[in-house]
LUMGUMI-170770 format. One record per residue: z, y, x of N, C-alpha, C, O in turn. Coordinates in pm, whole numbers, plus 50000, padded with zeros to 5 digits. Atoms other than C-alpha are relative to their C-alpha. Layout:
% LUMGUMI-170770
ZYXZYXZYXZYX/...
This chain:
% LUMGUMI-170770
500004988250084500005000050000500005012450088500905014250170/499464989049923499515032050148500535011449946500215014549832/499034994850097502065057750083499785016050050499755016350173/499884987049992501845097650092501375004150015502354997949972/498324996849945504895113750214500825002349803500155007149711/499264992550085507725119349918499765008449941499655005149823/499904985850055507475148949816498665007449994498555019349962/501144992550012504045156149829499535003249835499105014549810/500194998650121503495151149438500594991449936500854980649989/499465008850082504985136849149499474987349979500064976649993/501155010349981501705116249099500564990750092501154980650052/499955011449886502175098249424500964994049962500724982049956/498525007150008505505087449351499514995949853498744986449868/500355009250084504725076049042499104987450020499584976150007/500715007149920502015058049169500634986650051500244976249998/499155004249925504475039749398500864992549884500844980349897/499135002550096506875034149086498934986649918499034974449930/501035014350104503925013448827499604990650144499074981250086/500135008849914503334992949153501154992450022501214980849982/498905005749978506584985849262500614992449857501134981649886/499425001650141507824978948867498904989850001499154981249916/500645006450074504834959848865500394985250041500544974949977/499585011449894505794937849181501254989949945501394977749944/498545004550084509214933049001500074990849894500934982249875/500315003150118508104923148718499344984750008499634975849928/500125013649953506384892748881501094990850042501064978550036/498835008649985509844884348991500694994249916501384984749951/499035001550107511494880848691499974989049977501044983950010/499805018350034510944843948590500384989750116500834978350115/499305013949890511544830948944501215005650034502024998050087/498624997849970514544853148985500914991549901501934985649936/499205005550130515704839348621500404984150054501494978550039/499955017149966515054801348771501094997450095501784987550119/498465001549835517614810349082501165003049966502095002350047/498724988250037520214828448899501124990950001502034992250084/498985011049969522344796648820500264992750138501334988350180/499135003249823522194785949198500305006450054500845003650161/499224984449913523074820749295501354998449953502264997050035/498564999150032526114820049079500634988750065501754990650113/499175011849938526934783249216500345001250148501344995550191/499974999649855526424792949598500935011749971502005005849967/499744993750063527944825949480499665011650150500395018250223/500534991549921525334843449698498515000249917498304994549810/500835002250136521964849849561498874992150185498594995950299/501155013349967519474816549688498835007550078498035016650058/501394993249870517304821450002498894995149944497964999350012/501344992850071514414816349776499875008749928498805013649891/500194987850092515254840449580499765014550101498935023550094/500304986049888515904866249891498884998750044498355009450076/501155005849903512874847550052499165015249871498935027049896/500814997250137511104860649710499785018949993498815026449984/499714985149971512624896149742499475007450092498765017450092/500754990549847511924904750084498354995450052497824999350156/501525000049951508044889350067499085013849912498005019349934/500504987350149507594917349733500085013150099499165021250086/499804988349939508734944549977501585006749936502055018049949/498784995450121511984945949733501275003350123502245008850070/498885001149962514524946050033499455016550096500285021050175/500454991749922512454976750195499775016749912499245026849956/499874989850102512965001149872500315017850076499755028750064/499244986149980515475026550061498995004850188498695016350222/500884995049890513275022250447499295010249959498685011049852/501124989949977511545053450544498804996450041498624989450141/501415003749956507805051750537499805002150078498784995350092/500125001749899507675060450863500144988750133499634989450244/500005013450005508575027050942499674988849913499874976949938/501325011850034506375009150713501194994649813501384983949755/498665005450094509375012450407498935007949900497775011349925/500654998450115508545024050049500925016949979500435023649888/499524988849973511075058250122500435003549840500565015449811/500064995250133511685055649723501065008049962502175008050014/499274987150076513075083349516500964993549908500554983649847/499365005350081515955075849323499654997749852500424988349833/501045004350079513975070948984499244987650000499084980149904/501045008450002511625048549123500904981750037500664970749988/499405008749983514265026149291500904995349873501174983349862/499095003250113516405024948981499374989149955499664977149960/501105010950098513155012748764500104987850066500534977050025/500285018049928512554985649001501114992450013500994980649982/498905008049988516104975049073500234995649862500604983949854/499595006150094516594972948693499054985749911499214977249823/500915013050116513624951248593500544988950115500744977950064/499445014849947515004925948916500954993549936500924981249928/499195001850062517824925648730499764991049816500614984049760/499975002650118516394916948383499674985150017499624978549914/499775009349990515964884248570501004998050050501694991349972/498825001849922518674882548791501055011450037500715022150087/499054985650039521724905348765500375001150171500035011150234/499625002049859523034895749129498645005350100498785013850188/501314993549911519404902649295499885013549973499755022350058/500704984949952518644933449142501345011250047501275023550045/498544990649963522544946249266499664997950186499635009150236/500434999749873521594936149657498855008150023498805015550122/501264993949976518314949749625500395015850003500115023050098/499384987549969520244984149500500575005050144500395015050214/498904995149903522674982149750499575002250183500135008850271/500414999749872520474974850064498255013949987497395015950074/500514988650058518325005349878501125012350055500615019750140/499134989549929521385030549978500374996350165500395004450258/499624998049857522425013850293498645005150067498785016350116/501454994349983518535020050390500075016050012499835022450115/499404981850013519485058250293500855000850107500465008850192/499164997249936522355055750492499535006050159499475016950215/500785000249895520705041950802498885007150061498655006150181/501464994350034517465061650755500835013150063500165017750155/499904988349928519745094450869500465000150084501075010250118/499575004349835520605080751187499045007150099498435015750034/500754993249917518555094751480499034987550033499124976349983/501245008550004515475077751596500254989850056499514980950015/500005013249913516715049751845500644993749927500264982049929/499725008450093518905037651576498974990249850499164979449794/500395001750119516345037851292498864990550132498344980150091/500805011949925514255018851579500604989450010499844980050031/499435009049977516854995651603500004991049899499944978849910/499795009050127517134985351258498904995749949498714983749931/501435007250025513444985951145498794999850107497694998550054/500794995049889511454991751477498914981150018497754978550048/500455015450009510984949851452499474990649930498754980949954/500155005050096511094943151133500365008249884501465011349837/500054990550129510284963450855501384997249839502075004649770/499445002550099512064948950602501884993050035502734985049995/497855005549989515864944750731500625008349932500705020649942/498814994350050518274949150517500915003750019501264994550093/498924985949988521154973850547501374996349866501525001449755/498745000050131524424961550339500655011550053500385018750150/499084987749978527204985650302501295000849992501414990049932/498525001050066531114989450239500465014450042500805018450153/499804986349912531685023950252501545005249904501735016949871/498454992849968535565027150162499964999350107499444991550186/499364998549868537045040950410501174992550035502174991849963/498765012449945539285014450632499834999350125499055006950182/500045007949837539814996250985500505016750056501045026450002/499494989749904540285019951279498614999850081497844991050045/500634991149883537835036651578500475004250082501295013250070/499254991149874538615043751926498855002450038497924994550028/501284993349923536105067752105500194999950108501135005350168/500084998249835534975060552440499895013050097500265024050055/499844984149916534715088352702498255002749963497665013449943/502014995049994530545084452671500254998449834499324991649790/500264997850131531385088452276499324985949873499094986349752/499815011350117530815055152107501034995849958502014999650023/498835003450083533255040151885500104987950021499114980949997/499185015550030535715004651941500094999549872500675009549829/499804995850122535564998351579500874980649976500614969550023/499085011250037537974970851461500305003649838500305015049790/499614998150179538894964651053499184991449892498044986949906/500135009850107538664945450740498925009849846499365017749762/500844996050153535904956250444499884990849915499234980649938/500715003750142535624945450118498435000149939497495007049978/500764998050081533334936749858498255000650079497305002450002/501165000449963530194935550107498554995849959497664990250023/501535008350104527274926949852498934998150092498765006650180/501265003749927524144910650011500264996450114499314990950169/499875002149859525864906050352499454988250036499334985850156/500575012949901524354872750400498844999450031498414992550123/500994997649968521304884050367499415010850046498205011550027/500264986049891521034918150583500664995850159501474988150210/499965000449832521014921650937500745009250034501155006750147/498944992550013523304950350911500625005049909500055005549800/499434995350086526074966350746500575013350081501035013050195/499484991550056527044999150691501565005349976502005006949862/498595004250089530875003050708500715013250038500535019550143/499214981150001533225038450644501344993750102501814982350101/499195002049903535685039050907501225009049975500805020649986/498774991750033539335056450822500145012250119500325009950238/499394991049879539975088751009501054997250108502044998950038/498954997749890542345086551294501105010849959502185006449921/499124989650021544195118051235499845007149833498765006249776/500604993550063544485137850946499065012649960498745015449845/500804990049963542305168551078498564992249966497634999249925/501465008349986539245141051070499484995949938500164988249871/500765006650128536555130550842499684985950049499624981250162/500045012549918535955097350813498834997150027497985003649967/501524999849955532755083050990499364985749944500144977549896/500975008250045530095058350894499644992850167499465000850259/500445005349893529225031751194499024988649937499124983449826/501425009650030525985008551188500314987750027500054988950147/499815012549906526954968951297498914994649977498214998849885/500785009249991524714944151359500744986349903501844982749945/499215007650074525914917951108500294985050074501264977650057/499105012849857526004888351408501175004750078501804996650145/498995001549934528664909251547501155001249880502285004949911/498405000050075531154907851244499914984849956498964977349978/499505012950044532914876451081500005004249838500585014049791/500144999350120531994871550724501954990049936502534979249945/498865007950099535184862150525499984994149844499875003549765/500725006250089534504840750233501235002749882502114994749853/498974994850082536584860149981499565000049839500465002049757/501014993050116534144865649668499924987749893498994979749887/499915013850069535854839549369499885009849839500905010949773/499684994450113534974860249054499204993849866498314985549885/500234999550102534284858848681498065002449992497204993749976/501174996649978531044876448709499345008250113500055014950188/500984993449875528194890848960500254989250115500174991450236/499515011249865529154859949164498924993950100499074985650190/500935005549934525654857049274499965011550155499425008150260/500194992549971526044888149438500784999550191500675008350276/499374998949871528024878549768500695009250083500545009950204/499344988949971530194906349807501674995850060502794998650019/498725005349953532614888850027500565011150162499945021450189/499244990649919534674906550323499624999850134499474988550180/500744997349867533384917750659501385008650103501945019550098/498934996149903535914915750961499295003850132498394996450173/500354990449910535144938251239501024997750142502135001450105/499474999549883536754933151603499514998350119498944989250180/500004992549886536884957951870498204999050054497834994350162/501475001149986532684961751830500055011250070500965019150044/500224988149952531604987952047498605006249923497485001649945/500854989450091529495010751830499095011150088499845018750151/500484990049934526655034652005500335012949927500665011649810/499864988150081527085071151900498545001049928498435010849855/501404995150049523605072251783500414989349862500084994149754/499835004950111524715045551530500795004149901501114997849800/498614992650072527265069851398499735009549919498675015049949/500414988550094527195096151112501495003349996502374995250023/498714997450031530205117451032499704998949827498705001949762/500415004050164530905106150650499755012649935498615015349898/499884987050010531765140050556498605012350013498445020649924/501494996649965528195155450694498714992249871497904997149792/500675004550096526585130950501500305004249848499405006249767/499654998250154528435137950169499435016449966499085021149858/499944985550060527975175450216498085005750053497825017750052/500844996649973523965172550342499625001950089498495006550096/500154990649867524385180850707498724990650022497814998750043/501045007449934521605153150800498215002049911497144996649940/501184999250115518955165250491498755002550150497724995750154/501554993649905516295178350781499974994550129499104997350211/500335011849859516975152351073498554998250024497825001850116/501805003149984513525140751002498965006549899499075008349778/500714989850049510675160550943499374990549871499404978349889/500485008250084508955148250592500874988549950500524976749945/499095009850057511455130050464501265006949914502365001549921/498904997550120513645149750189500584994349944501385000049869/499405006850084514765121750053501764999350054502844998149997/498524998349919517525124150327500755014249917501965014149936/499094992050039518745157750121500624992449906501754997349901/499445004950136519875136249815501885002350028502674999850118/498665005249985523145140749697500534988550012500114980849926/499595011849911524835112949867500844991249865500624981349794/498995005950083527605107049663499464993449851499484981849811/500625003450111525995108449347499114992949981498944986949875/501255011850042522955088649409500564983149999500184973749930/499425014749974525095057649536500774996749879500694985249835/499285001350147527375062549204499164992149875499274981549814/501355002950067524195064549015499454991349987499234987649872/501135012049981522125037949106500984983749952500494973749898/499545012350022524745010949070499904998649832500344987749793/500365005150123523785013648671498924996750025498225000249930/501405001150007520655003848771499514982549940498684977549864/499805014550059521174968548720500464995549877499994986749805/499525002850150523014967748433498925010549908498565004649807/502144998650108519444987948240499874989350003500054984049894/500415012950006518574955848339500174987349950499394978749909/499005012250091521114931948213499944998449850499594988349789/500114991550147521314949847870498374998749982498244986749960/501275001850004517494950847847499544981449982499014975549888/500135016249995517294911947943501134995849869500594991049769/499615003150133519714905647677499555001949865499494993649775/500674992550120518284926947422498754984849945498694977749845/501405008549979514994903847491500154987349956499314982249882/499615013950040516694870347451500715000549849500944991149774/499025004450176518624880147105499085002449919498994995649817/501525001650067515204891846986499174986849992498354985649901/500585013849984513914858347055500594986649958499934976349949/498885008750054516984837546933499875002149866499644992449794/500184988850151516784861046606498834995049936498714996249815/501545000350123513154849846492500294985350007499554979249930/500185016050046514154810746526501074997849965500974992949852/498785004350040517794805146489500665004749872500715016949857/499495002850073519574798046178501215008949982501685012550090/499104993449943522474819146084500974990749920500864990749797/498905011150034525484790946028500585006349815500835016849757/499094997950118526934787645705499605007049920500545011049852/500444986750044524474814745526498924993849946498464983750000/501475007650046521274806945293499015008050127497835006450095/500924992549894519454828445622499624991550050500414985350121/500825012249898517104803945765499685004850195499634998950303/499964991149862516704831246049500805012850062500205023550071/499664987349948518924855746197499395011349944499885019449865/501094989650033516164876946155499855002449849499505013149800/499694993850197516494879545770501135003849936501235005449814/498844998050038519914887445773499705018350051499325023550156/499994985549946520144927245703501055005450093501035016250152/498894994849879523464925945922499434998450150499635006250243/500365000649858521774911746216499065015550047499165023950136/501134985049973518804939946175500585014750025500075024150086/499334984749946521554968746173500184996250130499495001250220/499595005649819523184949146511499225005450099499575013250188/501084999149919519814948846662499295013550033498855016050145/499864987749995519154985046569501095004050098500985004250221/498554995049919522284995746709500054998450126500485008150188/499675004849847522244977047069498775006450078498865013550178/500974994249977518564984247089500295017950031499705023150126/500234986250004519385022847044501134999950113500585003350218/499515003049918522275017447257499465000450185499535009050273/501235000049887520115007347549499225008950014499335011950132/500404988849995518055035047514500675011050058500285019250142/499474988049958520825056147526500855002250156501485011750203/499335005249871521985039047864498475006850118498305011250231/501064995249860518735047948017499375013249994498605016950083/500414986349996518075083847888500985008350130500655016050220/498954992349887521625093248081499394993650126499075003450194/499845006249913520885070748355498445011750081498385018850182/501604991649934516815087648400500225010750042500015013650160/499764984649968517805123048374500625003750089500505014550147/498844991949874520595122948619498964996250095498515005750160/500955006049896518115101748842498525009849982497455006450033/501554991249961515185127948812500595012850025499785020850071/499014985549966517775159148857500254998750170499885007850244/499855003349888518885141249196498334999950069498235009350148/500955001049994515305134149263498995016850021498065018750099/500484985049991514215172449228500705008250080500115017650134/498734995649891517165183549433499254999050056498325007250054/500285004649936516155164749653498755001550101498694999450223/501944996949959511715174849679500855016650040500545023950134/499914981849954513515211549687500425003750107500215015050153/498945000149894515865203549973501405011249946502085018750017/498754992950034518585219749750501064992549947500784984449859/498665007050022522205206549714500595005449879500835017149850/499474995050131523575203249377501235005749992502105002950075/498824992449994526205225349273501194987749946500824976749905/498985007950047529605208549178499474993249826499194982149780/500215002450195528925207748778499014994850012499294984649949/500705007450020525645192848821500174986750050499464977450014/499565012649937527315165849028500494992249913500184980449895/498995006350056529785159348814499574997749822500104989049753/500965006450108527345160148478499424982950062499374972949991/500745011849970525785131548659500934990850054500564979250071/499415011249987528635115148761500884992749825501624982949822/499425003450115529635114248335498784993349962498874982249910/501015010250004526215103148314499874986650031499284978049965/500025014249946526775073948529500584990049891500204979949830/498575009050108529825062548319499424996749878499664985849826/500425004450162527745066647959499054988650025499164978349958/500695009749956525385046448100500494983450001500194973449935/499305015249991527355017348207500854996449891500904984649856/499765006550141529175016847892499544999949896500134994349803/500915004050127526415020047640499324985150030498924976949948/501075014449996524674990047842501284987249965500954976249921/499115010150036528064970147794500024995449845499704984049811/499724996750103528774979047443498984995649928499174994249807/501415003150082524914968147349500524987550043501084982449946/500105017249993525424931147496501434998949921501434989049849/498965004150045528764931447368499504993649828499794982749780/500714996750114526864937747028498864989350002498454984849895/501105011950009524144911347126500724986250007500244976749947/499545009449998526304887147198500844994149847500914982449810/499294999350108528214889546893498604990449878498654978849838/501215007550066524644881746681500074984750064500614976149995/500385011450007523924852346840501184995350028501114989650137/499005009950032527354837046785500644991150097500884995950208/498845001049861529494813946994498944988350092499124984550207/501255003949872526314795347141499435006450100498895001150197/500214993249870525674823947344500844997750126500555001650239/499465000949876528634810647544499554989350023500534984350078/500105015849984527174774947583499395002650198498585011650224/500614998249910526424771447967498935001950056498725006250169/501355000350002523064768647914499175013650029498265018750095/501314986650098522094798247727500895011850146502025010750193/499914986949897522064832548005500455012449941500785023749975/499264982450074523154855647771501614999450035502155008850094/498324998149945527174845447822499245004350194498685015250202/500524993349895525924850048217500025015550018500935021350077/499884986550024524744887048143500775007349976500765019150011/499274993850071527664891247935501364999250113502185008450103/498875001549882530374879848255499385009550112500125014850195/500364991249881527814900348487500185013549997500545020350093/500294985750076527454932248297501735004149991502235014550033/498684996550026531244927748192501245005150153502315011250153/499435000149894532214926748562499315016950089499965025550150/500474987549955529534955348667500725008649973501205015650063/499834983650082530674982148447501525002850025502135012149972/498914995049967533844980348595500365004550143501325009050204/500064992249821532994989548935500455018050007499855027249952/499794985650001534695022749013499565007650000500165017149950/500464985650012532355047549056499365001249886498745011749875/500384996450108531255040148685501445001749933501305007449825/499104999350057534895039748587499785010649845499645022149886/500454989450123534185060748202501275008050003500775018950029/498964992949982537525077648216499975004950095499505015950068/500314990349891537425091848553499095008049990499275020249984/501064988150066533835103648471500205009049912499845020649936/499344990850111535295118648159501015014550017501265025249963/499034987549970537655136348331499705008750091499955020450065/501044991849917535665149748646499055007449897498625018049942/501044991250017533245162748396500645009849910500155021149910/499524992950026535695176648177500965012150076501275022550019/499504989049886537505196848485498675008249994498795020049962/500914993349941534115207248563499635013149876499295024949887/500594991150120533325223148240501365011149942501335021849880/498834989449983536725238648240499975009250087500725018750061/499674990849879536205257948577500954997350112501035004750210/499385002749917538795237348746499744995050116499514983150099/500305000949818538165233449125500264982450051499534973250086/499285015849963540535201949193499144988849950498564992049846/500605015350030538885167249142501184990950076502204992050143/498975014050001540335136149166499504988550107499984977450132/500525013049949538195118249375498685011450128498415023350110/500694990249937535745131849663498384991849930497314997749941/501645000950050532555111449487500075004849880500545000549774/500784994050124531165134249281498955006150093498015012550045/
C-alpha cells in the first residue's frame, strides 16, 4: 500500500481506513475460530497473531517512515473494533501494540531503528503505571529494575513499554523501551474475562536502558516530543486521551458482534414457553433489539467524535485545552457503558442459552463485562472529571485526562 504522509488530506487517511477495515474484516471468521483457544491458552493463538501480523494489523501505530500504517486515531479504532467483532482479546493487543507503537515512534531515530529498522512489524506492548525503580548512569542511561502489571500482548511483542516511578518527588516519571528477552514474563493473568488477552506481569532486573530509549513521561503527556520528527503529527496527539480512548475500541466491537449474533438467533429461535415460534415475532424482543441496537450506536457516536477531535488536534499540531480533554475523557466512559448495557440487553433476549459454552455471546458478555471496567473508562471518574471541568474547577483527580 502506499501511504501519503498523515496529514496531508482527509481523503488519504480515509483511504487507508476502507483498506485497513477491509483487511480486518477478512479476519473476522478466523479470529472467531481462535477465540476459544485464546481463552484456553489465555493468550491469543500464534495463528491468530501469525494472522494479525501477516494483515499488517500489529503495524497500525508504526510510523510510515518505517514501512508502518502511522494511523490516526479514527482509523485505528475502526480497525481494532471490527478485529474485535471476531475476537475481543485480538482486537485489545492489536489496540495496545497501536499506542505502544505511538509511544516508541517518539523516541529518537536509533531507537525507532532499533525497534522497526529489521522488522517492520514488531510489536510494542506497554504497562505504563508508574512502578519499579531507575538508577542513572554517569553516561545517562537508566538500571531499571521492577514489577508491571497487566502487560497485554507481551508474548507476542518484542518490546514493552514500561512507566518507571520517579525517584524523588521533584521528578516526573519516565517511560523506558525493553527488549522483551530481557524481562521475565510472570504468569499472573487467571481472569473471568479478556483471558485471551495475556496481560500477565513483566519483571524487570537491573536492565540497563540506553538514554535514547527513554522519554520523560511527563513531556510526553504535555506534547514536548509533537515535532521530533518532521511529517509526522501524529506524535502531537493528546497522549493521555488517545490511550484512554482507544481502549473502547474493542468493546464497538464486542457489542456490534453481539448485536449480529442476537439478530441471527432472533429469526430462528423459539421463544420458550410462548405461542412465538420466533423471537423475532415477539414485540418485546423487537423493543430489546431497538434499544441495544440504538445503544450501540450511541457507543460509537461518543467514541467517533472524541476520536476525530483528537485526530484534528493532532493534523493542527494543537494541544487540547483541559475541557476538551476531559469532554473526551466522559466520552470514553459513555461509550464503554452504552456497549455494556446493549449486550447486557442482548443477552437477556436470547435467554439462558446464551450462557451454554458453546454459544460466544456469554464470551462477549465475560469480555465486554471485564473491559468496561478497565480504569481509564471507569464512568464515575469520567463523570466527575467532566463535571469539574464544566464547573471551572482546576483540581482533577487523576493526571489522565
Amino acid at each position: 500500500m502506499s501511504l501519503s504522509p498523515f496529514a496531508s488530506s482527509s481523503a488519504d487517511e480515509a483511504d487507508v481506513r476502507a483498506e485497513l477495515k477491509g483487511a480486518a474484516a477478512k479476519l473476522v471468521p478466523v479470529l472467531a475460530g481462535q477465540a476459544e483457544e485464546g481463552e484456553r491458552l489465555r493468550r491469543v493463538s500464534d495463528d491468530a497473531a501469525r494472522a494479525l501480523r501477516e494483515s499488517g494489523m500489529f503495524r497500525l501505530g508504526t510510523p510510515r517512515a518505517y514501512g508502518g500504517f502511522g494511523a490516526g486515531v479514527r482509523t485505528s479504532m475502526e480497525v481494532t473494533a471490527e478485529l474485535a467483532r471476531g475476537d475481543a482479546s485480538a482486537g485489545w493487543i492489536a489496540n495496545i501494540y497501536t499506542g505502544g507503537g505511538l509511544i516508541a515512534s517518539m523516541m529518537d531515530d536509533r531507537a525507532r531503528a532499533e525497534v522497526w529498522g529489521q522488522d517492520r512489524d514488531a510489536a510494542v506492548a506497554a504497562s505504563l503505571t508508574p512502578s519499579g525503580s531507575a538508577v542513572a548512569t554517569e553516561g545517562g542511561d537508566l538500571v531499571v529494575s521492577g514489577r508491571w502489571g497487566w502487560a497485554s500482548g507481551i508474548d507476542h511483542a518484542r518490546w514493552v513499554a514500561v512507566a518507571i516511578a520517579p525517584s524523588a518527588a521533584d521528578r516526573p516519571p519516565s517511560i523506558a523501551l525493553v527488549p522483551v528477552e530481557d524481562v521475565t514474563v510472570e504468569d499472573t493473568w487467571h481472569v473471568a474475562g479478556m483471558a485471551g488477552t495475556g496481560s500477565n506481569t513483566v519483571v524487570v532486573d537491573r536492565v540497563v536502558v540506553p538514554a535514547h530509549r527513554t522519554l520523560d513521561m511527563g513531556g510526553v503527556l504535555a506534547g514536548a516530543y509533537a515535532t521530533r520528527h518532521e511529517g509526522e503529527p501524529r506524535n502531537a496527539m493528546a497522549v493521555a486521551s488517545m490511550l484512554a480512548l482507544t481502549v473502547v475500541a474493542p468493546m464497538l466491537g464486542m457489542a456490534r458482534a453481539a448485536l449480529d449474533l442476537t439478530l441471527a438467533t432472533a429469526a430462528r429461535k423459539p421463544m420458550s414457553l410462548t405461542v412465538y415460534e420466533r423471537l423475532a415475532d415477539s414485540p418485546s424482543v423487537q423493543l430489546a433489539l431497538a434499544d441495544a441496537a440504538s445503544l450501540v450506536d450511541t457507543a460509537q457516536l461518543h467514541a467517533y467524535r472524541a476520536a476525530d477531535d483528537l485526530d484534528q488536534a493532532a493534523a493542527e499540531a494543537r494541544q487540547l485545552t483541559v475541557a476538551e480533554r476531559a469532554r473526551i475523557r466522559m466520552d470514553t466512559a459513555v461509550a464503554a457503558t452504552r456497549s455494556r448495557e446493549a449486550v447486557d440487553r442482548l443477552v437477556s433476549v436470547s435467554g439462558a442459552s446464551a450462557f451454554a459454552l458453546a454459544n460466544p455471546l456469554q464470551r462477549i458478555w465475560r469480555d465486554l463485562g471485564t473491559a468496561s471496567r478497565h480504569g481509564v473508562v471507569n464512568p464515575d471518574l469520567g463523570r466527575e472529571i467532566y463535571g469539574r471541568s464544566l464547573l471551572g474547577i482546576a483540581e482533577q483527580p487523576t493526571f489522565i485526562i
